[in-house]
C-alpha positions as CSV (number, residue, x, y, z in Angstrom):
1,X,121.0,91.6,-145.8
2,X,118.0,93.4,-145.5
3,X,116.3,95.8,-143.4
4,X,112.1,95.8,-143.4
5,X,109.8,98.8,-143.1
6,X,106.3,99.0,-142.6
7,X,105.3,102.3,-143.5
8,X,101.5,103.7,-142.6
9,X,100.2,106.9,-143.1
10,X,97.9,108.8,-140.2
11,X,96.7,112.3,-140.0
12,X,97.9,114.0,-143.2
13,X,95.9,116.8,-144.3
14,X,94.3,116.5,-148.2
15,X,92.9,119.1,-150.0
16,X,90.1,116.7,-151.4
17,X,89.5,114.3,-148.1
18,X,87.4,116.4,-145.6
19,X,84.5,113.9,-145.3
20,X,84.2,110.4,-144.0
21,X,81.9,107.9,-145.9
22,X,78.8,109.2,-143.6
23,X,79.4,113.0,-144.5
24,X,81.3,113.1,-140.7
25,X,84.2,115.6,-140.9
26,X,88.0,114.5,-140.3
27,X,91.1,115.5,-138.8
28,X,88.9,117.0,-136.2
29,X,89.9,116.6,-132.2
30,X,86.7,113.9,-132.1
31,X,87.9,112.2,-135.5
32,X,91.8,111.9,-134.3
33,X,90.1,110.3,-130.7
34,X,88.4,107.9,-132.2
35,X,91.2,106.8,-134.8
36,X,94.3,106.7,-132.3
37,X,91.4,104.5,-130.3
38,X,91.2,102.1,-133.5
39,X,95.4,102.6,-134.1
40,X,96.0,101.2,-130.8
41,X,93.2,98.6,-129.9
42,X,93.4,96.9,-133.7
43,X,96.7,97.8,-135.7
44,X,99.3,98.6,-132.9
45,X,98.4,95.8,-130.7
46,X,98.9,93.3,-133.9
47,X,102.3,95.0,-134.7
48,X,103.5,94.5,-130.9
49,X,102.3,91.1,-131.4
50,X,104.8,90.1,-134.5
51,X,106.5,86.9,-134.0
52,X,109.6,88.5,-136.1
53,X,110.2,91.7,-134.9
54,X,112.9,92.6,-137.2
55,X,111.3,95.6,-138.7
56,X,110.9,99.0,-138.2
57,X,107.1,100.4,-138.3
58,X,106.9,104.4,-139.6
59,X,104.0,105.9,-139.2
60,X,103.3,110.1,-140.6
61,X,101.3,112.2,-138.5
62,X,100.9,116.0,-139.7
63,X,102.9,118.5,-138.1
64,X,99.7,119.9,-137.2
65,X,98.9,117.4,-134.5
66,X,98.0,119.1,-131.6
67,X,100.0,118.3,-127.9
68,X,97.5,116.3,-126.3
69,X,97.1,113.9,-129.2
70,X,101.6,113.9,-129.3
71,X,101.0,112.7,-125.9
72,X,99.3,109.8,-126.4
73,X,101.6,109.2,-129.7
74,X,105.0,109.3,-127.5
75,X,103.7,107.1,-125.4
76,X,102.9,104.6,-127.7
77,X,106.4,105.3,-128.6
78,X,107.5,104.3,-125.5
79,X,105.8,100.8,-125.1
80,X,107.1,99.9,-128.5
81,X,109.8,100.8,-129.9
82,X,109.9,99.8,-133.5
83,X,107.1,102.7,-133.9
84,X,108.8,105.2,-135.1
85,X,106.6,108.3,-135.4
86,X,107.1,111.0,-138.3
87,X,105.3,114.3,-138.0
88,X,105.7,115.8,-141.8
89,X,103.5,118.9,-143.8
90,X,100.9,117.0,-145.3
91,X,100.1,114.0,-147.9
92,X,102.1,116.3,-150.1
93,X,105.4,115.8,-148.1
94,X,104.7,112.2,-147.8
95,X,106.0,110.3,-151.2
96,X,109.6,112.4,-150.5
97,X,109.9,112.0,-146.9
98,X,109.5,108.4,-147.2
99,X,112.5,107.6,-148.6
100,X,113.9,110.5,-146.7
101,X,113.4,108.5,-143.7
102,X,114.6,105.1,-144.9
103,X,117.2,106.4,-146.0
104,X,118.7,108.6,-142.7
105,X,118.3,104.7,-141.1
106,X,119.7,102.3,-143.8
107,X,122.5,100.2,-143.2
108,X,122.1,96.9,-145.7
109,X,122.1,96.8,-149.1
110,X,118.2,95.6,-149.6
111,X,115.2,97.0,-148.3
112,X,111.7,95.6,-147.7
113,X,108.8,98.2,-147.3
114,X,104.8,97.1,-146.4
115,X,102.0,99.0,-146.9
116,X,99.5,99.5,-143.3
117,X,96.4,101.4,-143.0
118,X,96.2,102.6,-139.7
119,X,93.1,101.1,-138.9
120,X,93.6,97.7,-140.4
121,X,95.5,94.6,-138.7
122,X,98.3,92.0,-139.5
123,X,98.3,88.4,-138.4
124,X,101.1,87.7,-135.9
125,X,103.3,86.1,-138.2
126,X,102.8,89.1,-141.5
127,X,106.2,90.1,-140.9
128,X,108.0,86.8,-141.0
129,X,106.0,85.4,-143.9
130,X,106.9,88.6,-145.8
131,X,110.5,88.0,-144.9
132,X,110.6,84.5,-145.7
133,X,110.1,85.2,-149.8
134,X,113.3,87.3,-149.4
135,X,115.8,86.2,-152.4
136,X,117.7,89.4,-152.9
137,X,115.6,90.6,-155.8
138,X,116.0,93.7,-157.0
139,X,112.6,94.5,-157.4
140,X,109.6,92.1,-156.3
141,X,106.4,92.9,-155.2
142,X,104.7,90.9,-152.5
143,X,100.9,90.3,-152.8
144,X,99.2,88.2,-150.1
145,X,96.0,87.8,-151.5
146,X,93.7,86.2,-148.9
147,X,92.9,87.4,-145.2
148,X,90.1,88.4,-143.2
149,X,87.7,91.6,-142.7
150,X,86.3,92.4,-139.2
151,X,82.9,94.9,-139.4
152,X,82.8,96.6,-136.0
153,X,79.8,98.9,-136.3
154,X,76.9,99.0,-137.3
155,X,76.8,95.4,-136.7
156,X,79.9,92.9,-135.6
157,X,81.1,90.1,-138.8
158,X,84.0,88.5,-138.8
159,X,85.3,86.5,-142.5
160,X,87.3,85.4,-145.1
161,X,88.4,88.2,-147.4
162,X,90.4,87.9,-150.9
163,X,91.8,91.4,-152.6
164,X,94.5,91.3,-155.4
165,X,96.7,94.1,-155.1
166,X,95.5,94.7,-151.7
167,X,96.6,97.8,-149.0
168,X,98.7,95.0,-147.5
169,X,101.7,94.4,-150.3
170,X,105.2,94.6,-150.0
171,X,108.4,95.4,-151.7
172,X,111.4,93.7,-151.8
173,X,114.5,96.3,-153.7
174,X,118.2,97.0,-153.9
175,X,118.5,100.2,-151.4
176,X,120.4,101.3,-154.2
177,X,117.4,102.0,-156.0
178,X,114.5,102.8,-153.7
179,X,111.1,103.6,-154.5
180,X,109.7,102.2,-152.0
181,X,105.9,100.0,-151.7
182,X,104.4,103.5,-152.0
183,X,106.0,104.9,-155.4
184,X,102.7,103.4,-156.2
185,X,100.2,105.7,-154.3
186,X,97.0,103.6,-154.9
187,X,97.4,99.8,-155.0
188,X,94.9,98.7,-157.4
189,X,97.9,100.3,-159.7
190,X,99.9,96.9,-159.1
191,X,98.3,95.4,-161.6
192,X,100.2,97.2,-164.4
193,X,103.4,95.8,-162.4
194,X,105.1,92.4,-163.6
195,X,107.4,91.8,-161.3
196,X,105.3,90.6,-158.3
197,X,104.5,87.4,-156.7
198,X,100.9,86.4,-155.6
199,X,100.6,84.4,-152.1
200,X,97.6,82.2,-151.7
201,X,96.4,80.4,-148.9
202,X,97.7,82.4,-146.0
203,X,95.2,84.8,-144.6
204,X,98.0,87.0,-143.4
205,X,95.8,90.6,-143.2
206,X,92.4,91.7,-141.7
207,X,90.5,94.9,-143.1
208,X,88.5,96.5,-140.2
209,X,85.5,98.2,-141.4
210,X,83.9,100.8,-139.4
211,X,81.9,103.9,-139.8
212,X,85.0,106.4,-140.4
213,X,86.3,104.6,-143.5
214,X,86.4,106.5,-146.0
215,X,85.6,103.8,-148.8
216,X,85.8,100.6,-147.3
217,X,82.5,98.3,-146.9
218,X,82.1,95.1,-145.4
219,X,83.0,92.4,-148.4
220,X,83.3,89.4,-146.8
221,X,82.5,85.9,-146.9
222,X,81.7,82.4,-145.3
223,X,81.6,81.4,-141.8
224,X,84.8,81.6,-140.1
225,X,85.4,80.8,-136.2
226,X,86.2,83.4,-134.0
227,X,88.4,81.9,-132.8
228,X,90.8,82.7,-136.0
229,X,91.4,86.4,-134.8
230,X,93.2,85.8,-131.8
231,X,95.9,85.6,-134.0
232,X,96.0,89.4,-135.2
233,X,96.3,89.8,-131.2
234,X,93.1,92.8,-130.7
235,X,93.5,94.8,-127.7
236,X,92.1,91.9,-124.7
237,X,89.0,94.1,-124.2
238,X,88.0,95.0,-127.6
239,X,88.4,91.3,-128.7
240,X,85.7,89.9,-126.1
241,X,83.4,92.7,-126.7
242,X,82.9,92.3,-130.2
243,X,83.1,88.5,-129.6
244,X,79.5,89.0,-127.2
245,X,78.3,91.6,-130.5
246,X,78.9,89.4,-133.3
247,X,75.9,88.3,-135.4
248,X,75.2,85.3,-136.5
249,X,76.6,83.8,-139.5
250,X,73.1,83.1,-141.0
251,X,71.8,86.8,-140.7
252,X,73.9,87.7,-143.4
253,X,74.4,83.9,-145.3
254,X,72.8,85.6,-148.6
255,X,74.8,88.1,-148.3
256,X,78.0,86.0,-148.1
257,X,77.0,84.1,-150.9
258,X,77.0,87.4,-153.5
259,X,80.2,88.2,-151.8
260,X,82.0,85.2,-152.3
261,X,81.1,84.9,-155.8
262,X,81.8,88.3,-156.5
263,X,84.9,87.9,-154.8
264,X,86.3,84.6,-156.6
265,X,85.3,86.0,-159.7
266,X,87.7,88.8,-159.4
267,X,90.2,87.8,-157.8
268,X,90.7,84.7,-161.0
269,X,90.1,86.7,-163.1
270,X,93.0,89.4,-162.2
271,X,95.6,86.3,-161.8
272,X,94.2,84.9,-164.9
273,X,95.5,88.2,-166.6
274,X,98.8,88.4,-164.8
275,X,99.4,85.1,-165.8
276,X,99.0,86.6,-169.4
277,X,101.3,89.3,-169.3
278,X,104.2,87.3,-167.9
């Protein structure tokens, strides 16, 4: 009945993102090193991972994207193959190619399309969770509020996270109509959407903060065993490393404590108000 795609975008150039949040440059050789590192050791490794693998995962890289770095995409290709690659001209080609793509490879009347940053990662069973709220709606968003954030530089902490209209929503649609879970380029815009349906309870997502993110800071809360992350499947390696570098819960419990009430606080109050406006 339906066919799911999980759509992330890479390397596409901006005209206004040149700078990381430290003033480092991107889209340079050492920036697109480091990322395809933190694509395949925290997001591709949680996608390969999926205990539903009904899906197909396309991800833009900018035509731009120089042979050695195609390399290492096509063989990621290779090991998995629902990623599907997309080399296009820029963020500006990206809305339209979108549903370009979808719709050279669509074959049932619904569609289901999920929003992934590249450097983020899903919890092995995202997929079928997102699948099981399927009802042939014509139009329903899909907003799993709570998950997890992992800080892996300066210092390793691993917690709960809550984010309404998060980078992690999905639409359900009538192929018929498609606009896809990106029509909507930033997702704080969700809010202005009625037709959407909040998930509690299932920390389905993890943020990964590091040094290259260009907004994202470490916003998590409360103490949370590590030994919650093995389901988002890390790269074996990566995992235990962090594992032997992750601070103690009371070096940041004050912290934690501002978080969490910061956090609660606005994540009631945004489902307080969409509870008003349907």
């Amino acid at each position: 009945m339906f066919q799911h795609f999980i759509i992330t975008r890479f390397n596409l150039r901006k005209v206004d993102w040149t700078l990381s949040k430290t003033n480092a440059p991107v889209l340079t050789d050492t920036w697109m090193s480091n990322r395809l590192a933190l694509f395949e050791n925290y997001c591709f490794s949680s996608l390969t991972a999926q205990t539903e693998q009904n899906f197909t995962w396309l991800v833009f890289f900018d035509i731009t994207t120089p042979d050695k770095f195609r390399r290492e995409i096509t063989r990621l290709e290779q090991i998995f193959p629902q990623f599907t690659p997309v080399f296009i001209d820029g963020m500006d080609a990206f809305q339209s190619q979108i549903r370009v793509q979808i719709k050279q490879r669509l074959k049932k009347p619904y569609v289901i399309t999920s929003r992934l940053d590249n450097d983020d990662s899903l919890h092995q069973d995202y997929v079928r969770e997102v699948q099981s709220h399927f009802a042939q709606q014509s139009f329903m968003a899909i907003d799993i509020v709570d998950g997890y954030t992992l800080q892996v530089e300066p210092h390793v902490c691993f917690a709960k996270r809550s984010h309404v209209h998060n980078p992690f929503i999905s639409l359900i649609e009538r192929a018929s109509e498609i606009k896809t879970v990106w029509f909507l380029d930033r997702h704080g815009q969700w809010s202005n959407v009625k037709a959407l349906k909040s998930v509690r309870n299932k920390p389905m997502w993890m943020s990964v903060i590091h040094m290259e993110n260009k907004v994202n800071t470490f916003l998590g809360f409360d103490s949370v065993p590590w030994n919650c992350i093995k389901s988002f499947n890390l790269a074996s390696e990566v995992e235990q490393s962090l594992a032997e570098k992750c601070i103690s819960f009371n070096s940041w419990k004050s912290r934690s404590v501002k978080n969490k009430l910061k956090t609660k606080w606005k994540v009631n109050m945004k489902l307080y108000k969409r509870k008003l406006t349907n």
